[in-house]
C-alpha positions as CSV (number, residue, x, y, z in Angstrom):
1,X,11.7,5.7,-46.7
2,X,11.0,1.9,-45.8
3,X,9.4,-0.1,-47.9
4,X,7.6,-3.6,-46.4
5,X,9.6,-6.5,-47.8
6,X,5.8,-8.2,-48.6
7,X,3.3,-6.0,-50.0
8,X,6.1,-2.8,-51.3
9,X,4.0,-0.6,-49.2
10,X,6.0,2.6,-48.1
11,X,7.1,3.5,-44.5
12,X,7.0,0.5,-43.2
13,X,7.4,0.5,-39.4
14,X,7.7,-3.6,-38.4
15,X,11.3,-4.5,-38.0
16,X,12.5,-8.4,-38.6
17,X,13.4,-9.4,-34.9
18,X,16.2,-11.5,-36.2
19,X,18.0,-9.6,-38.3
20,X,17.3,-6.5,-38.1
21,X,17.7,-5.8,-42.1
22,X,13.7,-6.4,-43.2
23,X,10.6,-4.3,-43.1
24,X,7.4,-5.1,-42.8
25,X,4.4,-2.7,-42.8
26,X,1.9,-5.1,-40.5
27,X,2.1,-8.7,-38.7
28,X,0.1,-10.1,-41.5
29,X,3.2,-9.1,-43.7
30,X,5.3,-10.5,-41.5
31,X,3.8,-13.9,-41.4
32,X,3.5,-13.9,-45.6
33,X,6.5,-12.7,-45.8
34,X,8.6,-14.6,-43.7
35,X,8.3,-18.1,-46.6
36,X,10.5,-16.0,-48.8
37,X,12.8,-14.0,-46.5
38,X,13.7,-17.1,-43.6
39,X,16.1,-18.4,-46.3
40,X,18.3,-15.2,-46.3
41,X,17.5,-14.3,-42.6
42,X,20.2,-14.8,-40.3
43,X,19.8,-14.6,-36.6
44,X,23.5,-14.2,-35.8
45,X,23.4,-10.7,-37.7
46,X,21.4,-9.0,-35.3
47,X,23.6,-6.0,-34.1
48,X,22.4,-2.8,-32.2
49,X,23.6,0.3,-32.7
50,X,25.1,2.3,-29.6
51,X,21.8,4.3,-29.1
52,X,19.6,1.4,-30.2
53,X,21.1,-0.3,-26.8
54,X,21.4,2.3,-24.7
55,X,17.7,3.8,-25.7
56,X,16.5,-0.1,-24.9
57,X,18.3,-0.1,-21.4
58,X,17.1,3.1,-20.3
59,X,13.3,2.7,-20.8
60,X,13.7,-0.7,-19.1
61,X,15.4,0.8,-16.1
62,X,12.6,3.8,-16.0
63,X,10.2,1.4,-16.0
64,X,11.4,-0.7,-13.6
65,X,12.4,2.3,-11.5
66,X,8.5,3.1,-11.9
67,X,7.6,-0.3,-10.7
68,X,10.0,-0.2,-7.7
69,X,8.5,2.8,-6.4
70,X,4.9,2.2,-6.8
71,X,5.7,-1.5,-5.0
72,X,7.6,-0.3,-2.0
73,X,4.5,2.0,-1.2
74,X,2.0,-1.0,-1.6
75,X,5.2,-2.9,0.6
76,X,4.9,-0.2,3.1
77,X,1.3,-0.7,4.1
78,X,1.2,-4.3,3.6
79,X,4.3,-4.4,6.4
80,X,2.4,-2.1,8.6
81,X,-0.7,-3.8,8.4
82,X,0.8,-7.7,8.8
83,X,2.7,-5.9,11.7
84,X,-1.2,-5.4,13.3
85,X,-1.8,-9.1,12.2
86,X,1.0,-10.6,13.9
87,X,-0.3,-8.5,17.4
88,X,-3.9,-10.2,16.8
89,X,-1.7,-13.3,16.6
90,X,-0.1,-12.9,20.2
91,X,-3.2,-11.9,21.3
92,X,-5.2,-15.2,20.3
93,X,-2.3,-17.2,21.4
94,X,-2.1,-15.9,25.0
95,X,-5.4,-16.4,25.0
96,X,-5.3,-19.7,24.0
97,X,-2.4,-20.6,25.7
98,X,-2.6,-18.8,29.2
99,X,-6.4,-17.5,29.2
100,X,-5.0,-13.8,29.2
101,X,-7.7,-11.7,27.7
102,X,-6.7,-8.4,26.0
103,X,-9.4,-5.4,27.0
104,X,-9.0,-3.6,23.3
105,X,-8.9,-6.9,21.5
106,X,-11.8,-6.2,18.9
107,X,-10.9,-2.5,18.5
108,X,-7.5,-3.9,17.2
109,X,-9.0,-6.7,15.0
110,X,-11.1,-3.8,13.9
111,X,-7.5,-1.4,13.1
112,X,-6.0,-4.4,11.9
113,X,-9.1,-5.2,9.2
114,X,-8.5,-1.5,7.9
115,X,-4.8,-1.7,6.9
116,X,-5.5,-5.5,5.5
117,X,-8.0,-3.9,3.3
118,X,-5.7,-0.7,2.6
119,X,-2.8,-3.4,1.8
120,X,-5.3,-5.3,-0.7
121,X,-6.1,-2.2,-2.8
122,X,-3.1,-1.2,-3.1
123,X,-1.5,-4.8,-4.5
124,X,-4.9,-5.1,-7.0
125,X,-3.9,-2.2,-8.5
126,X,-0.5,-3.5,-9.2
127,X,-1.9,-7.0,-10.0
128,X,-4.8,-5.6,-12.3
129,X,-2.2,-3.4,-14.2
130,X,0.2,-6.4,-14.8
131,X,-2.4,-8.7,-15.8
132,X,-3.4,-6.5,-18.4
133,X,0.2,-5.9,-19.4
134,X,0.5,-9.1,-20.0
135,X,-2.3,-10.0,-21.9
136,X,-1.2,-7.4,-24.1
137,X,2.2,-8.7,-25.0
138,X,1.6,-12.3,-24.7
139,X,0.9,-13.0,-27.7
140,X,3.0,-9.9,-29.5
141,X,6.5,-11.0,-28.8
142,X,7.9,-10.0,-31.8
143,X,10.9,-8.1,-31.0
144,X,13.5,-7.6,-27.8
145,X,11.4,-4.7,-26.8
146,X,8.0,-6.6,-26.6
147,X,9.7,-9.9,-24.9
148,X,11.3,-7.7,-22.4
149,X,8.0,-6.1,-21.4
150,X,6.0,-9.3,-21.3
151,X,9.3,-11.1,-18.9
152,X,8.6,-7.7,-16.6
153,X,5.3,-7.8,-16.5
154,X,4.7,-11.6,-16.5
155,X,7.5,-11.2,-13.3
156,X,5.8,-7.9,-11.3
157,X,1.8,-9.9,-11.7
158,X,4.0,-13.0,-9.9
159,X,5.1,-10.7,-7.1
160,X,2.1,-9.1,-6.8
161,X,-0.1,-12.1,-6.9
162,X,1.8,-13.6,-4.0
163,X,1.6,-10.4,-2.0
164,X,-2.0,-9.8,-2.5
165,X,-2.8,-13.6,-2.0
166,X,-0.8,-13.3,1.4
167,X,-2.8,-9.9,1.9
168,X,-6.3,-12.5,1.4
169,X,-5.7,-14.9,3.8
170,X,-4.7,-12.6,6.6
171,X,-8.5,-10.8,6.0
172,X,-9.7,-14.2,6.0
173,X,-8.5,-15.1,9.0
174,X,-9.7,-11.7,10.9
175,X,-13.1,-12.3,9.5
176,X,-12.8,-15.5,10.7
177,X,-12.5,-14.2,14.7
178,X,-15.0,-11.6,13.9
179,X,-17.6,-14.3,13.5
180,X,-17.0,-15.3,17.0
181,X,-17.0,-11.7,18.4
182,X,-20.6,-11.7,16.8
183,X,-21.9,-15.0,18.5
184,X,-24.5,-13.2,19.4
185,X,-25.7,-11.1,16.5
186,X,-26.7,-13.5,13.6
187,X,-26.4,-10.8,10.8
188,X,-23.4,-9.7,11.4
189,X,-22.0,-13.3,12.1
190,X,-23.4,-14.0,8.7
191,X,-22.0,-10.7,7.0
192,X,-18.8,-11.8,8.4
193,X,-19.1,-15.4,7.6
194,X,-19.5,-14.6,4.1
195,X,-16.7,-12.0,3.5
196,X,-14.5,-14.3,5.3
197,X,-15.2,-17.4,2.7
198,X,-14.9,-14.8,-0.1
199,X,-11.9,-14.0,0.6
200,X,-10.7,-17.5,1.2
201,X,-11.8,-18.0,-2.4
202,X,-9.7,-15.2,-3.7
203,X,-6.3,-17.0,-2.1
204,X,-7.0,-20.1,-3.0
205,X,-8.0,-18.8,-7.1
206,X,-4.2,-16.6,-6.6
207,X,-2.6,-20.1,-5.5
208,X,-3.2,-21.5,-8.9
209,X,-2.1,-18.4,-10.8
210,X,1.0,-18.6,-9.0
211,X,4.2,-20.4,-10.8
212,X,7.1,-19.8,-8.7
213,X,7.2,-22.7,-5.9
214,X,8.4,-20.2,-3.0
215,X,5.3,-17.9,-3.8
216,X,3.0,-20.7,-3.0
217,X,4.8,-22.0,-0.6
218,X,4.7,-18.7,1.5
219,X,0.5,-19.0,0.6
220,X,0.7,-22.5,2.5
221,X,2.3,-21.7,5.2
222,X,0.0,-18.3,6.1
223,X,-2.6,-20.6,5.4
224,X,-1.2,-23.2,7.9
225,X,-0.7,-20.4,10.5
226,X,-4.2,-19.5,10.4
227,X,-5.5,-22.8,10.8
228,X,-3.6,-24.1,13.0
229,X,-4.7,-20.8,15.5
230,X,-8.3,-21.8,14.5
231,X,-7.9,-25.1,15.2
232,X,-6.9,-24.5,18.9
233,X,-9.0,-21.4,19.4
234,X,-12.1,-23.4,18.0
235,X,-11.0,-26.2,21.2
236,X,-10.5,-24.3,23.5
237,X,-14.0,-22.3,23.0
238,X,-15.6,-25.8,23.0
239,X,-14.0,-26.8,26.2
240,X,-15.0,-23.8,27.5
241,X,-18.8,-22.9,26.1
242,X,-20.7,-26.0,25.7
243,X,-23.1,-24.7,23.1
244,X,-25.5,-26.6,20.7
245,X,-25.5,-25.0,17.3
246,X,-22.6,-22.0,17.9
247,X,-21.2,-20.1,15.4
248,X,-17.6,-22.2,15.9
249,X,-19.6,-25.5,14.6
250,X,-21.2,-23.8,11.8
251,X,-18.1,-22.6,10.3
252,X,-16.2,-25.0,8.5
């Protein structure tokens, strides 16, 4: 039976994450404690027994084995789905580029809109999850176990963020060509308008969550792609519909 080193309470169950000799029954413990034990702790004794390590290692793996497979699903349909955006793509470029029309053209934006959004709830899961993970074990790094945790977690809310942000900006941009398919119909122009600056706002708020540099990178350039497509499709339309007051002058 373990006694904390602080208070002399039995079965203690807080471990010293240095070296591994020294109990304490709560963090509070820990923190009083630690002015009389730091003296006589010693960092370069920390030493794992056999089944310490190999029980550490293998819950790491399972989770990250548990991770893999719930991310390659959400991978799955944001591949298919970006697959569907890249068609809309060659669709709005011939357009632009050779005044080829395609006859299905909003039933695809339409398809394409569906697996976006499929893609989206399948990444905020993953997001929400690791953001709460690591709100968790930010500020309870105490021992290997907990650091590991928050390094996975704070890593999988990274990847996730990027994917979902890159998810965003490709509904963005669909909503953005749905409000010139609706020209003509001011509410759903406006329904479309607004969805489309919403989720605009939602890659833009990811961005800044974002550390890793090739993350937002990758955010820039899909962001790039899309306006640059706007850009040209919004000329064109000019050049060819001379209207006062259209839907491609009101959205900025």
């Amino acid at each position: 039976m373990v006694c904390c080193f602080n208070c002399g309470i039995e079965n203690a169950t807080k471990k010293c994450a240095k070296c591994k000799s020294v109990w304490f029954c709560s963090k509070e413990c820990q923190v009083i404690g630690w002015k009389k034990h730091k003296k006589d702790c010693n960092e370069q004794d920390l030493v794992w027994t056999k089944e310490e390590e190999k029980e550490f290692y293998t819950k790491i793996n399972a989770l990250q084995n548990s991770y893999k497979n719930k991310f390659s699903v959400a991978l799955c349909s944001y591949e298919i789905a970006t697959t569907k955006l890249q068609h809309i793509f060659t669709i709005q470029t011939d357009y632009i580029y050779k005044n080829i029309e395609h006859p299905k053209y909003s039933e695809l934006m339409d398809e394409t809109l569906l697996f976006l959004k499929d893609a989206d709830t399948e990444f905020r899961l993953l997001q929400s999850h690791s953001n709460k993970m690591l709100n968790i074990y930010k500020d309870d790094k105490e021992n290997e176990w907990n650091m590991a945790l928050y390094a996975f977690y704070d890593q999988m809310y990274e990847e996730t963020t990027n994917c979902r942000a890159l998810v965003c900006c490709g509904i963005t941009h669909c909503y953005y060509f749905l409000i010139l398919m609706f020209k003509d119909d001011t509410k759903m122009m406006e329904y479309c308008k607004k969805y489309c600056l919403a989720y605009y706002d939602l890659v833009m708020l990811y961005k800044t969550k974002i550390k890793n540099q090739k993350y937002i990178d990758n955010i820039d350039k899909a962001l790039k792609n899309t306006k640059e497509i706007v850009k040209l499709y919004r000329s064109r339309m000019k050049y060819n519909l001379t209207l006062t007051g259209s839907p491609y002058d009101k959205f900025k």
